[in-house]
C-alpha positions in Angstrom: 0.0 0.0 0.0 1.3 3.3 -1.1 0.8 6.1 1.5 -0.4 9.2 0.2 1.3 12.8 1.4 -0.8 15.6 2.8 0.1 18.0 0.6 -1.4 15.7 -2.2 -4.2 15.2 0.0 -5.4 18.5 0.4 -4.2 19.1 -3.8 -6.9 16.3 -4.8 -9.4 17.8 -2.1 -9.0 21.4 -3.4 -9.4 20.6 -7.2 -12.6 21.4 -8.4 -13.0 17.9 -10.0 -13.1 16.1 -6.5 -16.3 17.6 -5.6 -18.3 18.2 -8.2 -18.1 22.2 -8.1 -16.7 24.9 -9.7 -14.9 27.2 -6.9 -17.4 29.4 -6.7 -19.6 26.8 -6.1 -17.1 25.5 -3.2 -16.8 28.3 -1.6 -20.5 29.1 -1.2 -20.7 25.7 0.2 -18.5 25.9 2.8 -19.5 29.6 3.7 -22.8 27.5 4.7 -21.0 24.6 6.5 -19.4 27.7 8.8 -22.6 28.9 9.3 -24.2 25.8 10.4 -21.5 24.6 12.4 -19.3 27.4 13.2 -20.8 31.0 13.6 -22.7 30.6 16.9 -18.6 31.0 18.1 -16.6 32.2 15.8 -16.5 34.8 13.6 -17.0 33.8 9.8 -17.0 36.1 7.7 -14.7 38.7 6.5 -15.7 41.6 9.0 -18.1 40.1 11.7 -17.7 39.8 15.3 -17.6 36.2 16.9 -19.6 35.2 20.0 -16.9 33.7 22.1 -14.2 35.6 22.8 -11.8 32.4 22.9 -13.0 31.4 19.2 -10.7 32.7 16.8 -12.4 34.5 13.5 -12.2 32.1 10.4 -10.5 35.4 8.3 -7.3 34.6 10.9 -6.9 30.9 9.9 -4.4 31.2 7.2 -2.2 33.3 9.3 -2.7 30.8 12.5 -2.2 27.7 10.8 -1.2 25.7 7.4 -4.0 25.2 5.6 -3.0 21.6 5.0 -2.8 20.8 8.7 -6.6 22.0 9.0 -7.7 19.7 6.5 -5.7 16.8 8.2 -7.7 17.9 11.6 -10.9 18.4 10.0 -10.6 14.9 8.5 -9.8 13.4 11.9 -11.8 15.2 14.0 -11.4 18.5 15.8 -11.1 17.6 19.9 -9.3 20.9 20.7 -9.9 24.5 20.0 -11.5 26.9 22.3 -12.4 24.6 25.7 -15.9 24.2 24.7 -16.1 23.7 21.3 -17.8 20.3 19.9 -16.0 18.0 18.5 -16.9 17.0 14.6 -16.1 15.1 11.6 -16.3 16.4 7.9 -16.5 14.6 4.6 -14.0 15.0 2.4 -16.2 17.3 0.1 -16.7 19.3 3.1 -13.3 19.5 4.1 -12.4 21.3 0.6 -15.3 24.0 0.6 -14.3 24.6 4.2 -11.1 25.1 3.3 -11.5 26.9 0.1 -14.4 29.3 1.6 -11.1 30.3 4.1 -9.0 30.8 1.6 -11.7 33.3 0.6 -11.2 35.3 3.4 -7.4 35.8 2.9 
């Protein structure tokens, strides 16, 4: 069995061909995902104000942390964060509008 890196992991997650969309597309879905999931603590858009104060605001991801090591934690389930954030689980199609609605925000 060959193992696969992360960097080809989150290439193959990113490209439009792996879910279905066309970027636009991705990044409208995963602007919805962080509304469902995210918003009632953090921050998700480009200029709003999150709820809790220890929830960092999704525009700050890229400068926090790789993008690749998100999709790696997103994939395997987020246990840490702020101290009382749920933990969750995304699908790989979820993983790569997330991450391409953040890369939105840069």
């Amino acid at each position: 069995m060959h193992r696969i890196s992360a960097a080809l992991i989150v290439l193959l997650a990113l490209a439009p061909s792996a879910w279905g969309q066309d970027r636009s597309s991705a990044i409208e879905a995963g602007r919805d995902l962080a509304d469902r999931l995210c918003a009632r603590c953090h921050a998700v858009g480009a200029d709003d104000e999150g709820l809790h104060e220890q929830a960092p605001p999704f525009r700050t991801f890229t400068r926090m942390w790789p993008l690749e090591s998100l999709d790696e934690a997103l994939a395997e389930g987020i246990t840490v964060g702020h101290p009382d954030m749920p933990e969750f689980v995304l699908e790989p199609d979820e993983i790569a509008a997330l991450i391409a609605y953040l890369e939105s925000l840069e």
